[in-house]
VOPAGU-2260 file (C-alpha; in pm, 1 decimal, decimal comma):
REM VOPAGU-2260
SITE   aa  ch    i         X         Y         Z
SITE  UNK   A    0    -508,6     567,4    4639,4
SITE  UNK   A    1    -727,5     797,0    4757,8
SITE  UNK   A    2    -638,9    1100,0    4502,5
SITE  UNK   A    3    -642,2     831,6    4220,7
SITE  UNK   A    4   -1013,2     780,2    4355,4
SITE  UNK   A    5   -1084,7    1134,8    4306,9
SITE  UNK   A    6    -911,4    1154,0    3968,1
SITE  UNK   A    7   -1110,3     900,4    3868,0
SITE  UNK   A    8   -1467,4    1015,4    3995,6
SITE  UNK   A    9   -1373,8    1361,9    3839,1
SITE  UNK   A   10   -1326,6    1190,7    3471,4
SITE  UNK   A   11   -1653,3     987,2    3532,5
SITE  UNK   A   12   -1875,0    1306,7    3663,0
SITE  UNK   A   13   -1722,5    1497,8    3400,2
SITE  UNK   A   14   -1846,6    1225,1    3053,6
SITE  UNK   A   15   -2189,1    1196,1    3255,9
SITE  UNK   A   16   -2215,6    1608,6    3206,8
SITE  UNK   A   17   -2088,1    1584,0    2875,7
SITE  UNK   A   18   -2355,9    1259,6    2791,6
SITE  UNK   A   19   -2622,6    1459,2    2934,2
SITE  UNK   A   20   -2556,5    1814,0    2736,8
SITE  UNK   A   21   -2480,5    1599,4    2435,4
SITE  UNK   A   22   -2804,1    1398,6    2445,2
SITE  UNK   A   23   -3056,1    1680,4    2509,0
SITE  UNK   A   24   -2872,9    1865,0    2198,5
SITE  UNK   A   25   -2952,8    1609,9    1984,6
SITE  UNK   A   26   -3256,4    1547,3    2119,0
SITE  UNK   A   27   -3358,1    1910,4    2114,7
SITE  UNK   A   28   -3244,2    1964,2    1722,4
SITE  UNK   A   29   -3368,1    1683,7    1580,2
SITE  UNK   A   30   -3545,4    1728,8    1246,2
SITE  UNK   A   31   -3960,1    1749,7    1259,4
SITE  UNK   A   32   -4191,2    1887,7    1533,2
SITE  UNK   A   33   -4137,7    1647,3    1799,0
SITE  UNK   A   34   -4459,2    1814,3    1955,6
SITE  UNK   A   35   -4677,2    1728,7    1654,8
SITE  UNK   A   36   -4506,3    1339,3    1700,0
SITE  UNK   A   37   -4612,2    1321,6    2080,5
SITE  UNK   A   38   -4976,3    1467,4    2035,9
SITE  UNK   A   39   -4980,5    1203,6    1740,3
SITE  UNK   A   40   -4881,5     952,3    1985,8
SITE  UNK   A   41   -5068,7    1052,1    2269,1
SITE  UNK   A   42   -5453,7    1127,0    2067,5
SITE  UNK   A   43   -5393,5     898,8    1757,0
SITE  UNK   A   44   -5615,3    1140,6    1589,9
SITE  UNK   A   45   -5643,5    1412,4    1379,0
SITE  UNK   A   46   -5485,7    1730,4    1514,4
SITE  UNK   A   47   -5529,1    2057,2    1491,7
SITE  UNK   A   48   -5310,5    2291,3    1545,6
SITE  UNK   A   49   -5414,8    2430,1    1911,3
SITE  UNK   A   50   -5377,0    2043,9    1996,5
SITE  UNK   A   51   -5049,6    2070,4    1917,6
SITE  UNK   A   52   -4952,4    2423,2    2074,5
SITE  UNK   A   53   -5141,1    2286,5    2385,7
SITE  UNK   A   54   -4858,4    1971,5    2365,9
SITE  UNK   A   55   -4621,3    2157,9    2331,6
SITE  UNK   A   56   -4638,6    2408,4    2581,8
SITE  UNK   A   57   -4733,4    2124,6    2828,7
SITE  UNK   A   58   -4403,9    1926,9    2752,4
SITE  UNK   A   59   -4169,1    2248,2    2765,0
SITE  UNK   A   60   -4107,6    2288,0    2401,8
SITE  UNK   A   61   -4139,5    2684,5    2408,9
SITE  UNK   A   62   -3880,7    2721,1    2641,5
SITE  UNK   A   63   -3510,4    2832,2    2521,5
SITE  UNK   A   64   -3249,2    2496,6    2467,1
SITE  UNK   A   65   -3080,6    2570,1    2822,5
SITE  UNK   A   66   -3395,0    2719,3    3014,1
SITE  UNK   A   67   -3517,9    2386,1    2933,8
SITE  UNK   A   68   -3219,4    2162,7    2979,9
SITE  UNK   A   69   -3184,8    2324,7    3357,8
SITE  UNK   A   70   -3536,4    2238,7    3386,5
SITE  UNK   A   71   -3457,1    1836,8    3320,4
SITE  UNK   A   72   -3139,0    1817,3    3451,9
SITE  UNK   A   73   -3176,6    1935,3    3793,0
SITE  UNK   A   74   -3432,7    1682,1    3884,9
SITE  UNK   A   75   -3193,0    1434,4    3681,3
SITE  UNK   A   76   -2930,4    1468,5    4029,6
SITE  UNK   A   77   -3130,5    1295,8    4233,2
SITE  UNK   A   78   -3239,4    1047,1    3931,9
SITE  UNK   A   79   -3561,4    1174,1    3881,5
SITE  UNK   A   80   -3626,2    1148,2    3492,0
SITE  UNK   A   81   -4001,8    1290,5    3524,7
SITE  UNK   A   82   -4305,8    1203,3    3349,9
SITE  UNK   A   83   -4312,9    1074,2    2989,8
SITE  UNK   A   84   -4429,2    1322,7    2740,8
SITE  UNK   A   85   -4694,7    1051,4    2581,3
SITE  UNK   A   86   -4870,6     876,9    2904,4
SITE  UNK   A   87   -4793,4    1134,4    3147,4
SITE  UNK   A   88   -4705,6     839,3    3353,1
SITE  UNK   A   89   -4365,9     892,6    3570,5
SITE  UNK   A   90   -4082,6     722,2    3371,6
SITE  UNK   A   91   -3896,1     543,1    3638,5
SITE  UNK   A   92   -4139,1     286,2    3690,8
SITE  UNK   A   93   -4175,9     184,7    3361,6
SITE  UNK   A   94   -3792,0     225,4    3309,1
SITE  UNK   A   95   -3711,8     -14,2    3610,8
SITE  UNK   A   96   -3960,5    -265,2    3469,7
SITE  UNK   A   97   -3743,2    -292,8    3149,0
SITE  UNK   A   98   -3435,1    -308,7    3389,8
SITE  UNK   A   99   -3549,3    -636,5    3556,9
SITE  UNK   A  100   -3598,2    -768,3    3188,7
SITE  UNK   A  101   -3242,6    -600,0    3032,5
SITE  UNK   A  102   -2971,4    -662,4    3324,8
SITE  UNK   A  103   -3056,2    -986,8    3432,9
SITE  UNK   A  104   -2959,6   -1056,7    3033,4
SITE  UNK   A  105   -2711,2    -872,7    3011,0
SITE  UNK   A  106   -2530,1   -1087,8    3288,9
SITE  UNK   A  107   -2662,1   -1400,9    3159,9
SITE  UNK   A  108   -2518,8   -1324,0    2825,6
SITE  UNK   A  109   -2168,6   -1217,6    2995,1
SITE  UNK   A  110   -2207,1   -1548,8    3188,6
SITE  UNK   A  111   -2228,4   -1750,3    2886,9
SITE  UNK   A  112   -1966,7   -1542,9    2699,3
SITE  UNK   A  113   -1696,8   -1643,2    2992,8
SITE  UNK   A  114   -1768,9   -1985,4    3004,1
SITE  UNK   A  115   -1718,6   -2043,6    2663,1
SITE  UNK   A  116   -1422,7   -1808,6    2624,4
SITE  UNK   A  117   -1208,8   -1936,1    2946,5
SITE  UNK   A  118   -1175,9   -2273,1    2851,5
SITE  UNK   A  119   -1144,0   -2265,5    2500,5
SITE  UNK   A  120    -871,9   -1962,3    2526,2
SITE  UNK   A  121    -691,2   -2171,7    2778,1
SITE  UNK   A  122    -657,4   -2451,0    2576,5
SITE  UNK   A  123    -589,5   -2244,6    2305,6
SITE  UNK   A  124    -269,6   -2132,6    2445,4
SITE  UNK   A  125    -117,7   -2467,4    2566,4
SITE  UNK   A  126     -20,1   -2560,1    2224,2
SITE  UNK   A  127      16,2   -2232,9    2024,5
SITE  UNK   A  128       2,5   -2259,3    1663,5
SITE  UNK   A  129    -140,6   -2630,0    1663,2
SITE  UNK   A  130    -485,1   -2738,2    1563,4
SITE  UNK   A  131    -669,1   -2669,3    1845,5
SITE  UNK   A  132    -547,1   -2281,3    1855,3
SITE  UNK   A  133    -594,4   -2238,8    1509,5
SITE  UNK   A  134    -981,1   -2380,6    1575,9
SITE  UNK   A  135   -1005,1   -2129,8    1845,2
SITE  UNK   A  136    -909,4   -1803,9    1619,8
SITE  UNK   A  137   -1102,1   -1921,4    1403,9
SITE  UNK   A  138   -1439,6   -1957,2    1587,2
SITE  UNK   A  139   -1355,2   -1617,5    1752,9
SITE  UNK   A  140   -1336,4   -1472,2    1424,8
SITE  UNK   A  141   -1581,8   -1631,4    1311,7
SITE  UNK   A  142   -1835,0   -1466,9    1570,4
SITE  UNK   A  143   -1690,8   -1135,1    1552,0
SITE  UNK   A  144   -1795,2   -1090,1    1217,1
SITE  UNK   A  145   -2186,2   -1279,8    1282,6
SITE  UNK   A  146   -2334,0    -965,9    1314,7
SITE  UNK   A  147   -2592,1   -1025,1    1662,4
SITE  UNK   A  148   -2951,7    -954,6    1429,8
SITE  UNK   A  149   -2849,9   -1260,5    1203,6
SITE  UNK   A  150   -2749,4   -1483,2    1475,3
SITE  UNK   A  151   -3025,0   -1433,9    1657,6
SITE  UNK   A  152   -3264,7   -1493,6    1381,3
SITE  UNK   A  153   -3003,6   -1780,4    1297,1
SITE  UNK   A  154   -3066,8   -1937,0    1660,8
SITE  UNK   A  155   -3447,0   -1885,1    1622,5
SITE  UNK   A  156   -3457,9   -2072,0    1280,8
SITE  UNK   A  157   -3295,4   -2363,9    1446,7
SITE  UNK   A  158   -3410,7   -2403,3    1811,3
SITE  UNK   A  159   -3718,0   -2271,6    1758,3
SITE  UNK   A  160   -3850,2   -2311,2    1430,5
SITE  UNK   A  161   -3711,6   -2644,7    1333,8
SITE  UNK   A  162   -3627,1   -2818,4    1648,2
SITE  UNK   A  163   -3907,5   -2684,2    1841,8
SITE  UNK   A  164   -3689,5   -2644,8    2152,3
SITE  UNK   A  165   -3747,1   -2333,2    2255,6
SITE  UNK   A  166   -3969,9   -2032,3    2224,8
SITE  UNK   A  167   -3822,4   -1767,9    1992,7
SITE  UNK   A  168   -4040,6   -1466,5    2132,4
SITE  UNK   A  169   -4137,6   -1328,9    2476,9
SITE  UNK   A  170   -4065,6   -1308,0    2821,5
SITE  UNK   A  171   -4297,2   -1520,6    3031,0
SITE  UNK   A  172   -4077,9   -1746,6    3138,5
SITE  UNK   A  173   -3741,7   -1881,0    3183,5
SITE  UNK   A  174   -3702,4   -2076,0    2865,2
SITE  UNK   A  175   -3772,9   -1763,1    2689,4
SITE  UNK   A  176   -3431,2   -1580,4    2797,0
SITE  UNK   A  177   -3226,3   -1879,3    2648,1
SITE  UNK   A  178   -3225,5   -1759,1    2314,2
SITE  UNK   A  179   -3146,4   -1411,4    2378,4
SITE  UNK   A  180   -2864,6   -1516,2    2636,9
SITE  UNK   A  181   -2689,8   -1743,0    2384,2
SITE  UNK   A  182   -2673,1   -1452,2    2097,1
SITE  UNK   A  183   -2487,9   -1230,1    2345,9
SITE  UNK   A  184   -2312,5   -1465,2    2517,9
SITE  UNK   A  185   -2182,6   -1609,1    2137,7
SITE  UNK   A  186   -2058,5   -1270,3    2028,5
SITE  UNK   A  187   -1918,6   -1192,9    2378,8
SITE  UNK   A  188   -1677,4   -1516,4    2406,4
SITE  UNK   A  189   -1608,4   -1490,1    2019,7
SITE  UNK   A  190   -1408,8   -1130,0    2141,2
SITE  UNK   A  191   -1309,6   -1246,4    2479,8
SITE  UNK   A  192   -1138,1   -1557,6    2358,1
SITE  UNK   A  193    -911,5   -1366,1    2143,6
SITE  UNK   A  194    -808,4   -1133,2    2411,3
SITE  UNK   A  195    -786,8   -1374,0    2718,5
SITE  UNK   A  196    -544,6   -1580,8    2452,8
SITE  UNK   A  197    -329,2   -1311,0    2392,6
SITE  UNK   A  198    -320,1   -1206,0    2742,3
SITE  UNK   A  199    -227,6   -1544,7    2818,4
SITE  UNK   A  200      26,1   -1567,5    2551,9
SITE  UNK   A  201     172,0   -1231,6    2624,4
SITE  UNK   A  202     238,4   -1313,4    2965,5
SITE  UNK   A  203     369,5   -1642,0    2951,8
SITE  UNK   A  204     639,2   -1439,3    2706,9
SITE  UNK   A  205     771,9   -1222,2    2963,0
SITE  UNK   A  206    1173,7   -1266,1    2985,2
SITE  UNK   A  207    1197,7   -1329,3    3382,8
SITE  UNK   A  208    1015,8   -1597,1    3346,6
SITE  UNK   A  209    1303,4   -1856,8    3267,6
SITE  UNK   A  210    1456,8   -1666,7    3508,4
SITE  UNK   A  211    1248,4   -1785,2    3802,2
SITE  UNK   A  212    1242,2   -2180,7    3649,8
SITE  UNK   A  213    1579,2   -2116,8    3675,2
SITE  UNK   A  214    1574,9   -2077,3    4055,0
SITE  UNK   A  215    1389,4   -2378,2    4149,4
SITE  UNK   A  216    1026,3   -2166,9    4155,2
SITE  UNK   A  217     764,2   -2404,1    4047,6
SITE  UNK   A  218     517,6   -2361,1    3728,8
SITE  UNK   A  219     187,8   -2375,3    3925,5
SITE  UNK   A  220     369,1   -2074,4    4175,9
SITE  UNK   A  221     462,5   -1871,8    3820,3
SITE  UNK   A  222     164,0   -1912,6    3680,9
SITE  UNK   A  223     -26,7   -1792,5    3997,5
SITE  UNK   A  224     187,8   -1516,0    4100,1
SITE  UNK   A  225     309,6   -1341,0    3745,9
SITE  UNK   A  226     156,6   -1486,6    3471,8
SITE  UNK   A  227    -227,5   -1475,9    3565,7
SITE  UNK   A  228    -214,3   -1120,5    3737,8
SITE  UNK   A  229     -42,7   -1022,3    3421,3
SITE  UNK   A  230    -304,0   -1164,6    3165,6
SITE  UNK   A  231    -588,7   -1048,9    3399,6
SITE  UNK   A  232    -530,2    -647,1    3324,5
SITE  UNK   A  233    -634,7    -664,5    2963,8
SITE  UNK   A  234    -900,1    -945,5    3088,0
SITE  UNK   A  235   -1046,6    -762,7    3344,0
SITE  UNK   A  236   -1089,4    -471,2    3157,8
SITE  UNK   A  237   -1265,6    -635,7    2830,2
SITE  UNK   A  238   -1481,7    -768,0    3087,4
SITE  UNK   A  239   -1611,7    -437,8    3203,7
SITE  UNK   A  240   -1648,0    -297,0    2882,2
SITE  UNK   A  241   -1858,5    -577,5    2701,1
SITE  UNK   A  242   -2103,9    -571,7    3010,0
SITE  UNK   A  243   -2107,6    -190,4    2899,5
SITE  UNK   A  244   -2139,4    -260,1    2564,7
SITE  UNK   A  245   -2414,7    -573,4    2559,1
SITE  UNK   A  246   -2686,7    -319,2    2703,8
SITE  UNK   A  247   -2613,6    -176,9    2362,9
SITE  UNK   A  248   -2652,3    -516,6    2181,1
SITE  UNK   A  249   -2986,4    -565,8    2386,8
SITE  UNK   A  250   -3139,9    -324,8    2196,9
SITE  UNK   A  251   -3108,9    -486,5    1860,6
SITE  UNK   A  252   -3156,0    -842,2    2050,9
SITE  UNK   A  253   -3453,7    -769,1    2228,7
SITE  UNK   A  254   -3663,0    -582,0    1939,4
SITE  UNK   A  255   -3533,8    -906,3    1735,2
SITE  UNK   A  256   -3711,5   -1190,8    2033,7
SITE  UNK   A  257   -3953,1    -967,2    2164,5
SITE  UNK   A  258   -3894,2    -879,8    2474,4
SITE  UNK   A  259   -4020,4    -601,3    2705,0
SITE  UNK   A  260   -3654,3    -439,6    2799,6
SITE  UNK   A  261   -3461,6    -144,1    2727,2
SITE  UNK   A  262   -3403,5    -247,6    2362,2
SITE  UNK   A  263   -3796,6    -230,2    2276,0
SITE  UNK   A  264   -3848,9      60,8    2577,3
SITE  UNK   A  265   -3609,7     295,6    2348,4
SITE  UNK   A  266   -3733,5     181,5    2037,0
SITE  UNK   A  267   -4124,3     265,1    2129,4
SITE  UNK   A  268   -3974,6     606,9    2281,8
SITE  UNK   A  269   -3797,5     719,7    1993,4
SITE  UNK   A  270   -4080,4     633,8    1739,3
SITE  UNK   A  271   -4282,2     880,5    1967,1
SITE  UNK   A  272   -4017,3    1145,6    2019,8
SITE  UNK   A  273   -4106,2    1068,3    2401,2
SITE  UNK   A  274   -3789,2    1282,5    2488,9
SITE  UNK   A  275   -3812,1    1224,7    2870,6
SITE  UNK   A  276   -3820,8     813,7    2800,6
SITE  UNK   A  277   -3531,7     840,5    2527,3
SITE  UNK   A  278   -3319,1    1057,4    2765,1
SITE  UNK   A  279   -3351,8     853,2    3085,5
SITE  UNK   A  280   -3248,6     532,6    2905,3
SITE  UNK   A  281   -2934,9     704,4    2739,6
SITE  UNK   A  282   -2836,9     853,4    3063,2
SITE  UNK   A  283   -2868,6     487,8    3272,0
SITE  UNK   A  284   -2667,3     340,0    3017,6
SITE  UNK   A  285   -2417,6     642,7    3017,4
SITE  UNK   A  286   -2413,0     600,7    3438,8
SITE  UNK   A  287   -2372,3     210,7    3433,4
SITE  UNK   A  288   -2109,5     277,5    3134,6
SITE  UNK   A  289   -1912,6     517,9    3331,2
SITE  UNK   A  290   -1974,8     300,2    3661,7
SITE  UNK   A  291   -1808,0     -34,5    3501,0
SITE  UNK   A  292   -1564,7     168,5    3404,0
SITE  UNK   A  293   -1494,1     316,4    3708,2
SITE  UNK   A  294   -1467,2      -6,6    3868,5
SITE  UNK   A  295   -1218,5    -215,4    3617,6
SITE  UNK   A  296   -1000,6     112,6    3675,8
SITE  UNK   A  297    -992,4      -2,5    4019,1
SITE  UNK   A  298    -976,4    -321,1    4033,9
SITE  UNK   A  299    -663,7    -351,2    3743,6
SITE  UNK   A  300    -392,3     -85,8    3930,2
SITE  UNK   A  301    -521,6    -326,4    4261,3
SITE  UNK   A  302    -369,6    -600,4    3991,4
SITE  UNK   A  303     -83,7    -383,0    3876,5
SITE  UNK   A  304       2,0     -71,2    4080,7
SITE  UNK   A  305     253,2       1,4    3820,0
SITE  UNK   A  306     -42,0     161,7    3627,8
SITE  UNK   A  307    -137,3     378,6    3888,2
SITE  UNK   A  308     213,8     487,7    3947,2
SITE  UNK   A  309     241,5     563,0    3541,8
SITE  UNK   A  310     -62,3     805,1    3565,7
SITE  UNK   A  311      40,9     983,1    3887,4
């Protein structure tokens, strides 16, 4: 277990290199004069062009690509992501106010997403190919293809516009993270249904099964002991990954109700090439990507060690 551990740390530290050289690249070679964007952003004036040398000296544009990527990622070890290149404020206060606003979402959304998806996928499978199961592909399908943007602005229309239930934009309180939640949590049970029913399905196919009827051993005990550790691999590990993937649907939901998160944090960085802003938000969701990941890896050999013995 414990050289599995360190196989798997390796892979993670080694994307989270690769993220990091990959994102200052772009960064760094991105078309226009990114110091002529920040002075813009930072005098909202008319510059000249000793404004702009000034800027860009200051922010470490004259230095060579890895002279300056040494020079970011070495305080980056100890998560230090500097000051941005527009306020000269540090970033990581601002960043960890949009966290308080993004992940408590996020979850809410994956709350929603399993609440909806258990059930429904469950009773889904008890009567495969009938009406109800046919409903349920359906509506998963269905919310696959409902592209987050339109839903949300779907949801707004109707709650908030012509019900007058709840607010469609902010942050101030409670109410105004229902709206947001139910867009991700929608598009996260419309993918999680499909999977937890085949899981389900897939499992209850296995050909030992009659096998153990057979000998006397009860349905609750088979569906406890083989078929639910069976469907929970592929489970489990859709799970991780759309908690990865809805802090990249909060940035398209968030702009859309807005909210003060990550979504509109990177959005207001990028418009103002604030490279120190746009690179700390890409590597947090790179670390908590790589993190989730890290942990469904764990906690599906726990479920089946025969995947663990396959990669060994």
């Amino acid at each position: 277990m414990i050289a599995t551990l360190l196989s798997l740390l390796l892979r993670a530290v080694v994307v989270l290199a690769g993220t990091a050289v990959l994102t200052f690249a772009l960064l760094w070679n991105a078309p226009g004069d990114p110091a002529q964007a920040i002075a813009m952003a930072r005098f909202d004036a008319l510059l000249t062009e000793d404004v702009i040398d000034q800027v860009r000296e200051e922010v470490g544009l004259n230095a060579n690509f890895w002279g300056a990527f040494v020079d970011w990622v070495g305080p980056l070890l100890v998560l230090d992501f500097g000051n941005s290149a527009v306020t000269g404020r540090p970033v990581w206060p601002d960043l960890w106010v949009s966290i308080t606003y993004t992940f408590p979402l996020a979850l809410a959304g994956l709350a929603i997403g399993l609440v909806i998806s258990l059930p429904l996928a469950i009773l889904a499978t008890q009567h495969p190919g009938r009406l109800l199961d046919r409903f349920a592909v359906a509506i998963a399908s269905l919310g696959t293809a409902i592209p987050a943007f339109w839903l949300g602005l779907l949801l707004i229309l109707l709650f908030a516009v012509q019900l007058d239930w709840l607010p469609a934009m902010g942050a101030r309180t409670p109410a105004h993270a229902i709206l947001p939640a139910l867009t991700l949590g929608l598009g996260v049970a419309a993918s999680l249904t499909r999977i937890i029913r085949s899981g389900i399905l897939e499992a209850r196919g296995q050909q030992f099964l009659p096998a153990l009827s057979r000998r006397g051993v009860s349905p609750k005990a088979i569906g406890r002991d083989h078929v639910a550790p069976h469907a929970a691999v592929p489970v489990v590990t859709v799970v991780g990954l759309e908690l990865a993937f809805l802090l990249e649907g909060l940035v398209v939901v968030e702009v859309i109700f807005g909210r003060p998160g990550l979504g509109t944090f990177l959005t207001s960085a990028i418009l103002d090439r604030d490279f120190p802003h746009v690179q700390a938000v890409v590597v947090l969701t790179a670390l908590v990507f790589v993190s989730v990941n890290l942990i469904v890896d764990v906690i599906y050999r726990q479920i089946d060690p025969r995947i663990g013995e396959r990669d060994a």
